[in-house]
C-alpha positions as CSV (number, residue, x, y, z in Angstrom):
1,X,-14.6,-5.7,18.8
2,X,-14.5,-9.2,18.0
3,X,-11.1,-10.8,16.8
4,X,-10.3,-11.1,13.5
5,X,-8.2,-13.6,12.7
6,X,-5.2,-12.9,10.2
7,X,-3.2,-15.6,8.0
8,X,0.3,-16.1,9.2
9,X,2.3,-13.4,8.9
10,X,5.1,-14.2,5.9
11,X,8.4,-13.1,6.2
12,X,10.7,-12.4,3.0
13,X,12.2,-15.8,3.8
14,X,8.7,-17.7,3.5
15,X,7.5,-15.7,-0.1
16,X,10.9,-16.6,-1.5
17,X,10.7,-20.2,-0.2
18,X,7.2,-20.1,-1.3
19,X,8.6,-19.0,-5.5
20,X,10.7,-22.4,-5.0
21,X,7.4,-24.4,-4.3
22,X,5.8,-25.7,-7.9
23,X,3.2,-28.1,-6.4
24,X,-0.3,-28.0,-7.9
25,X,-2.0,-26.6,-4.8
26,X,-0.7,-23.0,-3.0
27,X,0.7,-23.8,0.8
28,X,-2.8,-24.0,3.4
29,X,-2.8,-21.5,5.9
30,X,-1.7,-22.1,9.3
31,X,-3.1,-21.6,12.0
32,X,-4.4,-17.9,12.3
33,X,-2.9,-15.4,14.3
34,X,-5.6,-13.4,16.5
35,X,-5.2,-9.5,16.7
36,X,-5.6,-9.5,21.1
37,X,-2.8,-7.8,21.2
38,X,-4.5,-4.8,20.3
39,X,-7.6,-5.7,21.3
40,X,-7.0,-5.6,24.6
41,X,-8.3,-2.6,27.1
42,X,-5.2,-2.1,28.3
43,X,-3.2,-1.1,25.0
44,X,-5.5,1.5,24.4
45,X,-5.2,3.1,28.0
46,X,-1.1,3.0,27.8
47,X,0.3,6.3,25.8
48,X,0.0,5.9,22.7
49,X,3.2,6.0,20.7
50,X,4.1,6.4,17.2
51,X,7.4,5.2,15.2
52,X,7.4,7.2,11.7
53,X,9.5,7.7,8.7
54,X,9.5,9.4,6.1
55,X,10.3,8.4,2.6
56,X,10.1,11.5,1.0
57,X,12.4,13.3,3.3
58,X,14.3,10.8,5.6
59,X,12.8,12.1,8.7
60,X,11.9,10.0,11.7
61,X,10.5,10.3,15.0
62,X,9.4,8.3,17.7
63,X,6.8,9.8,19.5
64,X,3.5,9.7,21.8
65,X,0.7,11.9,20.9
66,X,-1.6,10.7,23.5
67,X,-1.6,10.1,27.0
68,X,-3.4,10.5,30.6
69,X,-6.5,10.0,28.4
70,X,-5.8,13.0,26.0
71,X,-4.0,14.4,23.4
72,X,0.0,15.2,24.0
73,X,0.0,18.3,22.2
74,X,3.9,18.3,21.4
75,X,3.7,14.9,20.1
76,X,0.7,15.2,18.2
77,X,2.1,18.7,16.7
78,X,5.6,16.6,15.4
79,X,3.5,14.1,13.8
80,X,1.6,16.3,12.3
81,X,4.4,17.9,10.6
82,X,5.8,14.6,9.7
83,X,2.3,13.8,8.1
84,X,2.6,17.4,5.8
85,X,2.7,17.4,2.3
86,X,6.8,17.7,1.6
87,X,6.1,18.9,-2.1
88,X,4.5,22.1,-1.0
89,X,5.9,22.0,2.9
90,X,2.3,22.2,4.4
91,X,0.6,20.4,7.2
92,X,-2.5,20.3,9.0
93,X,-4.5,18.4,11.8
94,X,-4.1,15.1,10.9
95,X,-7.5,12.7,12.2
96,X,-6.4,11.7,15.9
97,X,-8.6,8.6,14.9
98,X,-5.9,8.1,11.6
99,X,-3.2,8.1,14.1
100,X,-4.8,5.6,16.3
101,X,-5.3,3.1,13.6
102,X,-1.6,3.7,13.2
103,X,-0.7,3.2,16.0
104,X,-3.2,-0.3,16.5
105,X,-1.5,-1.3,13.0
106,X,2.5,-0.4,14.9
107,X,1.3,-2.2,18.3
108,X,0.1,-5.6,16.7
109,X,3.6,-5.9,14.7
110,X,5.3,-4.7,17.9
111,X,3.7,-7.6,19.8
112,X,5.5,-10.5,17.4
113,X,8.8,-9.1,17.4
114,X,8.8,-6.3,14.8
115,X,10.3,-2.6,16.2
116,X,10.5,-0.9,12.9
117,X,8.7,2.5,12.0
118,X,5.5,2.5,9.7
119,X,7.1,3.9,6.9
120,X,5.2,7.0,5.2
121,X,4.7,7.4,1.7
122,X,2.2,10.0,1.8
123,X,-0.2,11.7,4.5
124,X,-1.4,15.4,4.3
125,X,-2.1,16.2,0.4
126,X,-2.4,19.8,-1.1
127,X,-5.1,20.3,-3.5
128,X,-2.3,20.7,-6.0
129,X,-0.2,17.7,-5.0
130,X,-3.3,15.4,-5.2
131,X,-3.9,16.8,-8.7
132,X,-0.3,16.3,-9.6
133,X,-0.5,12.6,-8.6
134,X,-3.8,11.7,-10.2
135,X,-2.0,11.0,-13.5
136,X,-0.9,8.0,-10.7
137,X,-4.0,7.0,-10.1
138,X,-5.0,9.5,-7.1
139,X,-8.5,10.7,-6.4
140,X,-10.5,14.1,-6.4
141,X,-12.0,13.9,-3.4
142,X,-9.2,12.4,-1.7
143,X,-8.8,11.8,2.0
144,X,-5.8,12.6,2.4
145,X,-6.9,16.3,1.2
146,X,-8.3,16.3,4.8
147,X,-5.6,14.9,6.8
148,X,-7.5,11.3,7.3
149,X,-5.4,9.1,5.2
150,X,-2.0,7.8,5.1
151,X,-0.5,5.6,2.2
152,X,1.9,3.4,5.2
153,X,4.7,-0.2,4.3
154,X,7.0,-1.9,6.5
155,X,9.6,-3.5,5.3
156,X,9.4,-7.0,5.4
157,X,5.3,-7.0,6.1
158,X,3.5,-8.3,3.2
159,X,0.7,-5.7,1.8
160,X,-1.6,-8.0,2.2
161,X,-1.2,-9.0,5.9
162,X,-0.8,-5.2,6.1
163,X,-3.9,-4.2,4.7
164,X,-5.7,-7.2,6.6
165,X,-4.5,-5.7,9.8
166,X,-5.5,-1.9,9.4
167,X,-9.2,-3.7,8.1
168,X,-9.4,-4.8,11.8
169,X,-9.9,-1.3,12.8
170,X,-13.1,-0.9,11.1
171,X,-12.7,2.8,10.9
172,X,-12.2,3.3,7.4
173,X,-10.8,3.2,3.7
174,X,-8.2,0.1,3.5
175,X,-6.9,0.6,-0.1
176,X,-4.1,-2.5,-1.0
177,X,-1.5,-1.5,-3.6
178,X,0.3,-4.6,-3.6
179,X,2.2,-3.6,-7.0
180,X,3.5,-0.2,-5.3
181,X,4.6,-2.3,-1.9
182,X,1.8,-0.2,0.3
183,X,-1.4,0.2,2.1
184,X,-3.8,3.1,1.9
185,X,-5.4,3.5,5.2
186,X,-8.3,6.3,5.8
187,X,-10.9,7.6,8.4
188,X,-13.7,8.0,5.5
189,X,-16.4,5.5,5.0
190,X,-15.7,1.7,5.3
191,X,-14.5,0.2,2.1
192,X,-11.9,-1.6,0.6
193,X,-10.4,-2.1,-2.8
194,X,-6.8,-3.0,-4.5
195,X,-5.4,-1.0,-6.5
């Protein structure tokens, strides 16, 4: 993969500073921060670890789902559960390839300081739940109906520096809902769009 280079990464402190600012011309961009930290061979061949909460029903875990080059089942199984819909309390296999851009996502922020969980708004989706929440603006075909897509924040991250960081991967559906405070990430076809 080549290195994509991401705009500074603004805390709350800079996009409140930044409200103060009434200059003609927007702040430039510092210099760009490279993604190596997950770009490097050897993150990918450490286990892989996940750092999770839920919104919807205050659960957490800390977890690896992936080690010795293969899956932990245990882990894997807890996330899974995590990643269920809560409305109707039913999970699936979530993508292994989902969790992994999850987990590239968690291990670039963990490189510059930040140990908080991805925070989960939504993973698995029940044919009925997804029809519930397209009045909101959700999908038919939604990926999330096949356990490929997770709608992911963390407080303090921007949306947009999320969203740029999940585009990295190049595995997927980066969806940025900058209004709602999160990012749609997927395992479908590659595409982007705000919403």
């Amino acid at each position: 993969m080549t290195d994509l280079i991401l705009p500074p990464l603004e805390t709350e402190t800079d996009l409140k500073r930044r409200a103060f600012m009434k200059a003609g011309v927007a702040l430039a961009l510092m210099a760009g921060t490279p993604l190596s930290a997950v770009a490097d061979e050897n993150f990918w061949s450490r286990p892989r670890e996940l750092k999770l909460y839920c919104a919807n029903t205050r659960e957490a875990l800390q977890v690896v789902y992936w080690s010795d080059n293969q899956l932990n089942y245990p882990g894997y199984y807890q996330i899974c559960q995590l990643l269920r819909d809560t409305h109707e309390n039913k999970a699936v296999q979530m993508d292994v390839v989902l969790l992994d851009i999850l987990r590239g996502v968690q291990g670039y922020y963990e490189a510059y300081g930040f140990q908080q969980p991805l925070v989960i708004n939504s993973g698995f989706r029940t044919e009925k739940t997804n029809e519930r929440l397209r009045k909101e603006g959700a999908v038919r075909n939604s990926m999330h109906l096949y356990g490929k897509a997770a709608d992911i924040y963390m407080p303090g991250i921007p949306v947009k520096h999320l969203g740029a960081v999940g585009l990295y991967f190049r595995s997927g559906g980066v969806g940025f809902y900058e209004g709602k405070g999160f990012v749609h990430l997927d395992t479908g076809r590659l595409r982007t769009w705000r919403g």
